[in-house]
N, C-alpha and C positions, 0 to 999 in steps of 0.2 A: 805608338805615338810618342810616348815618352824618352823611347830610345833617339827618335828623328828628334828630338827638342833638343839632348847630350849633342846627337853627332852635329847637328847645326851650330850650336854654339862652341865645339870644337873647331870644326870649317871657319867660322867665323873670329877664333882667338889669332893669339899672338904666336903662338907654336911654331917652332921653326916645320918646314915642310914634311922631311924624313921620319918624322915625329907625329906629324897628321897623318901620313901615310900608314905607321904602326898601328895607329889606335884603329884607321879604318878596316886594317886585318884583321885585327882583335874584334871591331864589331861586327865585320862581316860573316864571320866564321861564327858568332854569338847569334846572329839574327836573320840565318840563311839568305844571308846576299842582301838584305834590304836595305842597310844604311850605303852600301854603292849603289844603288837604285835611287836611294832619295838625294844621295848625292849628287849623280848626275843629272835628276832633276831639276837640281837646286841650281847648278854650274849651266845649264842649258839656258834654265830661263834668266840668271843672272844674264848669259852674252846677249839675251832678244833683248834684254831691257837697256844695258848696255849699249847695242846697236844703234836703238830706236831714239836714245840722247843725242847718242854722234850726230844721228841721221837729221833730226831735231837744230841742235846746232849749227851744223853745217849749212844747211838750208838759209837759215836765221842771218850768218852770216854772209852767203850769198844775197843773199835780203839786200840785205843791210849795205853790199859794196855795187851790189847793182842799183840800187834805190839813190846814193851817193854819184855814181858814174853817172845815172838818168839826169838825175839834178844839175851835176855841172854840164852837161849834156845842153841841155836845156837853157841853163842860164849865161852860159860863155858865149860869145858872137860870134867864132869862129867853132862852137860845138867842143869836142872831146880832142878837137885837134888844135892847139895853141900854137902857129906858125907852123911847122915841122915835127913836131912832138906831141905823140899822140898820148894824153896821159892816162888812157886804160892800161897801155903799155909801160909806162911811167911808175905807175901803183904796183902792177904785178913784179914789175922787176927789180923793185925797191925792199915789197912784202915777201919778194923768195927768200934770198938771202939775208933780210932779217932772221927770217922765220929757222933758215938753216943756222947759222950763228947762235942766235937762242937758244939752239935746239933742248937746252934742258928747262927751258924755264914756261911755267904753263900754256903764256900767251902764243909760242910756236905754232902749234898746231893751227891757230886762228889766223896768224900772221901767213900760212902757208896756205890753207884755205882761201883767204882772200887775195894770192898771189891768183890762183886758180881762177877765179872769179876775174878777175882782170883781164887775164890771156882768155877767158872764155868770150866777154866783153869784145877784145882786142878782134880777135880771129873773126868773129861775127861781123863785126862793123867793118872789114877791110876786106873777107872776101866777098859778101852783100854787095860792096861797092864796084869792086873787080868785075865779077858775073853781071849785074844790074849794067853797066859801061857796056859786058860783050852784048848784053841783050840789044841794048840799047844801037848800037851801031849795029845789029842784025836788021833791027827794024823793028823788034819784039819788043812791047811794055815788060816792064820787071815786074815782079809781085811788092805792092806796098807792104809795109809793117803796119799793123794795125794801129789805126788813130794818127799816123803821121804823114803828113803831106807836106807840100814846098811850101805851101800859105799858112800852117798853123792850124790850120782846119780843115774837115772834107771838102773836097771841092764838089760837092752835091747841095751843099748849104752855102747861104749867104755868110760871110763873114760875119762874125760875132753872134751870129743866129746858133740858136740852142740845137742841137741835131737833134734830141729827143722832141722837142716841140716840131723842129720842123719834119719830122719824119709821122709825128702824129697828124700834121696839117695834110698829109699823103691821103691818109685812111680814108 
């Protein structure tokens, strides 16, 4: 136990690498192989946790530009589309090549992520509408998105009527 407490706080110093790597010869050859065992232990679970932030963040920030696109979505009269300019596309292709430029300075990776989010946004809402149009001149209804109708509300309820009350008046 004692030796894993040395070789961790060695892994974890300032020592150049060539230099981590001697000492772990030195222990490994001292402690039949264990401190490369708890090494790689240590290095394994460091990338899960590692992972689990990015993974964490990313998410967060998809959150974050889809919650943003919804809103103006929502709140512009002509939707995400401003005359000819649709700014899901607007945003990702502003936040790419921010995010490339940047590229050394922390916010990059955020800036590129939510380029990501945009075009994800983008792609969704324009081929939706494409296939929805072919359905549509088939003669087939398209699949709604959930909660969204041409009135603002389901057209199973009375406008401004609560859907959960009026689905309870059902029972």
């Amino acid at each position: 136990m004692a030796h894993e407490l040395v070789f961790d706080s060695i892994l974890s110093s300032n020592l150049p690498r060539h230099e981590k790597s001697t000492i772990m010869q030195w222990f490994d050859k001292h402690t039949d192989g264990r401190a490369s065992r708890y090494s790689n232990m240590v290095r394994g679970g460091q990338r899960h946790i590692s992972a689990g932030v990015s993974a964490v963040r990313q998410s967060g920030e998809s959150l974050i530009a889809g919650s943003l696109l919804g809103a103006l979505h929502a709140e512009l009269k002509t939707g995400l589309d401003v005359g000819k300019v649709p700014l899901d596309l607007v945003l990702a292709a502003t936040a790419m090549p921010a995010g490339v430029a940047l590229a050394h300075h922390d916010g990059a990776e955020d800036l590129r992520n939510v380029a990501a989010s945009g075009f994800t946004v983008f792609g969704f809402r324009k081929t939706y509408g494409l296939l929805a149009e072919h359905r549509l001149a088939a003669g087939a209804t398209p699949a709604r998105i959930a909660g969204e109708s041409d009135m603002g509300h389901d057209d199973e309820f009375a406008p401004g009527e609560d859907p959960i009350i009026a689905a309870a008046k059902l029972l």
